[in-house]
N, C-alpha and C positions, 0 to 999 in steps of 0.2 A: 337119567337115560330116557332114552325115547324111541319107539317102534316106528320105524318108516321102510316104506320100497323103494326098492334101485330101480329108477328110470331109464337113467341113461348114464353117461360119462362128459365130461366136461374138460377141453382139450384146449391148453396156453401153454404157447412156444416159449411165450415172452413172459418170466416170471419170477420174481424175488428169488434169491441166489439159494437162499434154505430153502425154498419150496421145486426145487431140481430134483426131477424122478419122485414126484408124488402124483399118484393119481386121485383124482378128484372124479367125484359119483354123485346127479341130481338125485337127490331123492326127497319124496313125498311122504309124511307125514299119517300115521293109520292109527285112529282110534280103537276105545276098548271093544266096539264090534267089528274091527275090521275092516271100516269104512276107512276111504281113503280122506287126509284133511285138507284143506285148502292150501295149507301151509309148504311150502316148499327148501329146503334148501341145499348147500353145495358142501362136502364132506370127503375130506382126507380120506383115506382107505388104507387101511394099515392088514389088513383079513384076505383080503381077494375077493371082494363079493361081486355079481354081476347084477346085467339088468335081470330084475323080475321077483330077486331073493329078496327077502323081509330081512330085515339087520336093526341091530342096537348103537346107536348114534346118543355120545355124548357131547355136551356144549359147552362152552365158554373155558375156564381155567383147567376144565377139567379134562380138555381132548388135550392138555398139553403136559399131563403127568406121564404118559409113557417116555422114557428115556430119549428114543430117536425121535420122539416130536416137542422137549421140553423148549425147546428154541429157534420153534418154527410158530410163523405168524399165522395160529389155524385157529378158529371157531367152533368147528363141528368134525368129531371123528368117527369113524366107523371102527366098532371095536369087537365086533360080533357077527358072526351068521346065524341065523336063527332056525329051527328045525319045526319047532311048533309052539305056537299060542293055544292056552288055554283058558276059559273065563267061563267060572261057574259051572265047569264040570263037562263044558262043551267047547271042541276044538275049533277057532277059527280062522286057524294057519295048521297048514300042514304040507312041508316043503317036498 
């Protein structure tokens, strides 16, 4: 799993028959202090998260072990909203 923010939302009319009524959320990448990474990417949303919230994003085989997404062609899921980070006894998320 991996800590990133929700950017924004990522909007296709036009899109593989499994993937009808999924939404999809840019999100960026945040390291152990909180720093945002360069790294970007585009994730399923299964939680309801929006822009701004810090969320737990799983990858590859693994965003497709929930039942309603085993047989959807997805990479990266959102499988969390997150309330607070902490590292080494100091908070660096605090929703």
């Amino acid at each position: 799993m991996r800590i990133a923010k929700v950017l924004g939302t990522v909007v296709s009319t036009q899109k593989a028959h499994s993937l009808q009524g999924t939404k999809f959320l840019l999100v960026q990448r945040v390291d152990h202090e909180g720093q945002l990474l360069p790294e970007y990417d585009v994730a399923a949303d299964c939680v309801g998260a929006g822009v701004d919230e810090w969320v737990l994003i799983t990858q590859g085989s693994a965003a497709r072990q929930m039942p309603e997404y085993e047989r959807r062609p997805l990479d990266a899921l959102v499988i969390a909203i997150i309330d607070t980070v902490s590292v080494s006894g100091g908070r660096i998320y605090n929703k």
